[in-house]
C-alpha positions as CSV (number, residue, x, y, z in Angstrom):
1,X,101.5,-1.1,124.9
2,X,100.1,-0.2,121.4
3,X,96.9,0.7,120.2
4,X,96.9,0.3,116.4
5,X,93.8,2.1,115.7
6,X,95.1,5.7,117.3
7,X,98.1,5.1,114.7
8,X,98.0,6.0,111.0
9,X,101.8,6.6,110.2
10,X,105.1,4.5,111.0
11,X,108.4,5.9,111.1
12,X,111.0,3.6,112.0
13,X,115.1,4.4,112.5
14,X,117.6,2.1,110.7
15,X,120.8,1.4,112.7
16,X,119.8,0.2,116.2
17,X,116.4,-0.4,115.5
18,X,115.5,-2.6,111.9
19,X,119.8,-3.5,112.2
20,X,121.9,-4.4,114.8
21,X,124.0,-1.9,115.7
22,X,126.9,-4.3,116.6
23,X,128.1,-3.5,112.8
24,X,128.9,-0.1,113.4
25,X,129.4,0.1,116.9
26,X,132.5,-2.2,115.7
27,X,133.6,-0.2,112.7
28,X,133.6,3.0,114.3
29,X,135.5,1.6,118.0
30,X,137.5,-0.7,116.5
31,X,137.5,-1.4,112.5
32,X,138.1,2.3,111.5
33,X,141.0,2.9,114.6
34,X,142.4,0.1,113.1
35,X,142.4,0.8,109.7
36,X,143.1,4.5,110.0
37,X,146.3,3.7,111.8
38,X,147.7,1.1,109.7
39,X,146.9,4.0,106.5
40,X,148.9,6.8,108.3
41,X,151.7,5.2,109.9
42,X,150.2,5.8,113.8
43,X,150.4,4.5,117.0
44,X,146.9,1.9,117.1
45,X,146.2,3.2,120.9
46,X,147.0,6.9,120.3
47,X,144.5,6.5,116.6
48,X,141.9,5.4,118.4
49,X,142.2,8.1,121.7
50,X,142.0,10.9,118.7
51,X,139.4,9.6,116.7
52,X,137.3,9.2,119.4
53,X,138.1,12.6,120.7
54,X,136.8,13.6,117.1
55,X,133.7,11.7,117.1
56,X,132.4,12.8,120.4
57,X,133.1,16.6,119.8
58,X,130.2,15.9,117.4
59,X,128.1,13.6,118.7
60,X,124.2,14.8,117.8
61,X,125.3,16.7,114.6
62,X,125.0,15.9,111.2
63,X,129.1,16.0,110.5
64,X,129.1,12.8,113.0
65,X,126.7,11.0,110.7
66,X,128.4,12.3,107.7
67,X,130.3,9.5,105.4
68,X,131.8,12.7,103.4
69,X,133.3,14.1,106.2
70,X,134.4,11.4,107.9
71,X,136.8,10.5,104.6
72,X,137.5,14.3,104.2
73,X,138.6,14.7,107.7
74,X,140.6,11.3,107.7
75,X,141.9,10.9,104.8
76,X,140.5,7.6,104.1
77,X,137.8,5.8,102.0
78,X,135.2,5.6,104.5
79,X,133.0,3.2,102.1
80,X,135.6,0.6,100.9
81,X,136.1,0.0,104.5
82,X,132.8,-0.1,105.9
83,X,132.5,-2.8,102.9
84,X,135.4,-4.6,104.6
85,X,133.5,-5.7,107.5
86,X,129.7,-5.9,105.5
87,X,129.0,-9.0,106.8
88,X,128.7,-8.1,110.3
89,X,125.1,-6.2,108.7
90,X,122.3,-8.2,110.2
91,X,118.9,-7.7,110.8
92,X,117.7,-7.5,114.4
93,X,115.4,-9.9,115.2
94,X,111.2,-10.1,114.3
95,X,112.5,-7.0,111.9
96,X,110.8,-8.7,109.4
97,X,107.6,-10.2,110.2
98,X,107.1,-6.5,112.2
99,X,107.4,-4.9,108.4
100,X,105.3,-7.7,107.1
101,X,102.4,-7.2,110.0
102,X,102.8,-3.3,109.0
103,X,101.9,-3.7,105.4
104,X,99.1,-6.3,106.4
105,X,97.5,-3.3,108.6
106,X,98.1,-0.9,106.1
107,X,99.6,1.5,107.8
108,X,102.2,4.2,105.2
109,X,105.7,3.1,106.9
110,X,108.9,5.1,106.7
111,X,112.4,4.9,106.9
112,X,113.6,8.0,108.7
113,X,117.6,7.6,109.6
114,X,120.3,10.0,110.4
115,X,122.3,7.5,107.8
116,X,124.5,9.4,105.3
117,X,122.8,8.0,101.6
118,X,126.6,6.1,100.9
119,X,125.9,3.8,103.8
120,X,122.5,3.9,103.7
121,X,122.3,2.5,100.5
122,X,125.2,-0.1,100.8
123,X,122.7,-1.3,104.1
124,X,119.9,-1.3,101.8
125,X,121.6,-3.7,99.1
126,X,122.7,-6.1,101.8
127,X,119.8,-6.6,103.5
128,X,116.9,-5.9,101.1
129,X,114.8,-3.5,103.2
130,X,113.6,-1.0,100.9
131,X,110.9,-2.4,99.3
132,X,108.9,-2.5,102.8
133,X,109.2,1.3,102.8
134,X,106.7,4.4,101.4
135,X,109.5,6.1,101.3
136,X,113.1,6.3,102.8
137,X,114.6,9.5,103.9
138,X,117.9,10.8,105.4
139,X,118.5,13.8,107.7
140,X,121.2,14.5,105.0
141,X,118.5,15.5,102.5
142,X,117.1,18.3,105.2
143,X,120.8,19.6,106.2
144,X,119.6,18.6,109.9
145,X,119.8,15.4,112.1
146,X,116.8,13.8,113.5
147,X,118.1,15.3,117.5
148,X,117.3,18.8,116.0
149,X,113.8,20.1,115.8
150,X,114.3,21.6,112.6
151,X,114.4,17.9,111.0
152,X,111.1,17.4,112.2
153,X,109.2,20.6,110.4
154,X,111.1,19.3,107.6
155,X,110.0,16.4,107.2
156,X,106.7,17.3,107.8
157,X,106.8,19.5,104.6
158,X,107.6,16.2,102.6
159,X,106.0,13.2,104.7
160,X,101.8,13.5,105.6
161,X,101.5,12.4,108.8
162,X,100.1,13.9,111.9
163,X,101.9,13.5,114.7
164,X,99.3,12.5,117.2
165,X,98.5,9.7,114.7
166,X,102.1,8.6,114.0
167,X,104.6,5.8,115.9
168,X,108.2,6.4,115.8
169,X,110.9,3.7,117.0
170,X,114.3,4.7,117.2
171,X,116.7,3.7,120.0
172,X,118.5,6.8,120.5
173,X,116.5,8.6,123.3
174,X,118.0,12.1,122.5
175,X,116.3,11.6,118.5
176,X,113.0,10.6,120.2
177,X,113.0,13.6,122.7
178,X,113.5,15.4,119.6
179,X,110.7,14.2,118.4
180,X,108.6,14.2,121.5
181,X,109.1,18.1,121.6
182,X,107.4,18.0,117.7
183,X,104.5,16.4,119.2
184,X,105.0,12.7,118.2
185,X,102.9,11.3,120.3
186,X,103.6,7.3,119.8
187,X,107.3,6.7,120.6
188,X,108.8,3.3,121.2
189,X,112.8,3.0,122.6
190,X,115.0,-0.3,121.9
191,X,116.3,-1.2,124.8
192,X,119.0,-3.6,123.0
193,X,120.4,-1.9,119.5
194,X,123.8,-3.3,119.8
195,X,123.2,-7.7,119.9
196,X,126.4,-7.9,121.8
197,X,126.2,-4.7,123.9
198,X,123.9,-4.3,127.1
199,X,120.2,-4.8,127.4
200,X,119.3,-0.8,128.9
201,X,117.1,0.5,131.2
202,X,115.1,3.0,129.7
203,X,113.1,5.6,132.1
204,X,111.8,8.4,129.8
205,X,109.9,6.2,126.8
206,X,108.1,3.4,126.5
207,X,110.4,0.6,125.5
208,X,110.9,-3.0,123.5
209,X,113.5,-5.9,123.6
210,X,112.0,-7.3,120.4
211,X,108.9,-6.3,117.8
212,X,107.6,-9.6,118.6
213,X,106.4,-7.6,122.1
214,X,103.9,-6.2,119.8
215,X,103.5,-8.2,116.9
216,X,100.6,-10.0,119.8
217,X,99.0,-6.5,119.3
218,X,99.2,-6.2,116.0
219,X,97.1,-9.7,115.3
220,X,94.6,-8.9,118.2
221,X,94.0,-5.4,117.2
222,X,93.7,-6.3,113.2
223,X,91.1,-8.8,114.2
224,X,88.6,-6.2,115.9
């Protein structure tokens, strides 16, 4: 599927694709509905028909991704209760020994996520990614999330990388058309980001279960 020597430069999404997604699929259909009901006195089923309302009216943009205006908009401590629930953060699985196999080839990796730095970081502490990383970055730095093109050209003004040379892995397929429109041209989907949600069919990208699917690569390909 891969062929490590056309790729010089790794950028790899957070939530979906190094961590399960179960952990915030749950705290954003369930945990937070919950929570911001019981805080202002609602009705649980009519809290969680207008939050959602308020999430997908901006689905895509930066405000959905946005820890500040999330606790702004609901009154609420977004952190303290995505701590709540922080042991429902996992790894998905082979994250590691992919990570390990990158360093061993050399290759710059980066952490590109849409995460807002709060959460971001509070992932980072739990699970002890960031050492694996050149760098990390968030769309909130640029003012633009990853499904806009204008993240890319900003990111290219920070990060080296040319894009005919670089892999990107994320497993929303609306961020990698995003970046298939830059001119990414390596881009892996995950077909299972939530552990306890539905295994996809994915049609427009290349797509993985696992990183073990190319950790085989990785081994063959170093040994040439």
């Amino acid at each position: 599927m891969l062929d490590w020597r056309s790729i010089d430069t790794v950028l790899l999404d957070m939530d979906g694709t190094l961590l399960d997604l179960h952990y915030d699929n749950h705290f954003w259909l369930d945990h937070l509905p919950k929570r911001y009901a019981e805080v202002h006195g609602l009705d649980p089923e009519r809290a969680q028909i207008e939050l959602q309302r308020e999430i997908d009216a901006r689905r895509g943009t930066l405000e959905w991704y946005c820890l500040d205006f999330w606790a702004e908009t609901l009154k609420l401590d977004i952190l303290a209760i995505l701590r709540e629930i922080e042991e429902r953060i996992a790894l998905r699985p082979h994250t590691e020994a992919f990570l390990q196999g990158l360093r061993q080839l050399r290759k710059p990796t980066y952490l590109v996520t849409n995460a807002h730095r709060h959460g971001l970081d509070h992932k980072l502490q739990i699970t002890g990614l960031e050492p694996w990383f050149d760098d990390i970055i968030s769309s909130h730095d640029y003012g633009h999330a990853k499904e806009s093109g204008n993240f890319w050209h900003a990111l290219r003004e920070e990060v080296a990388f040319d894009p005919e040379r670089t892999l990107f892995v994320d497993d929303n397929q609306s961020v990698l058309a995003a970046a298939q429109d830059y001119g990414i041209a390596h881009l892996l989907c995950i077909r299972q980001p939530d552990s306890r949600g539905p295994k996809r069919q994915i049609s427009d990208f290349p797509a993985i279960h696992h990183f073990d699917e190319i950790m085989s690569l990785q081994r063959s390909n170093k040994a040439q």
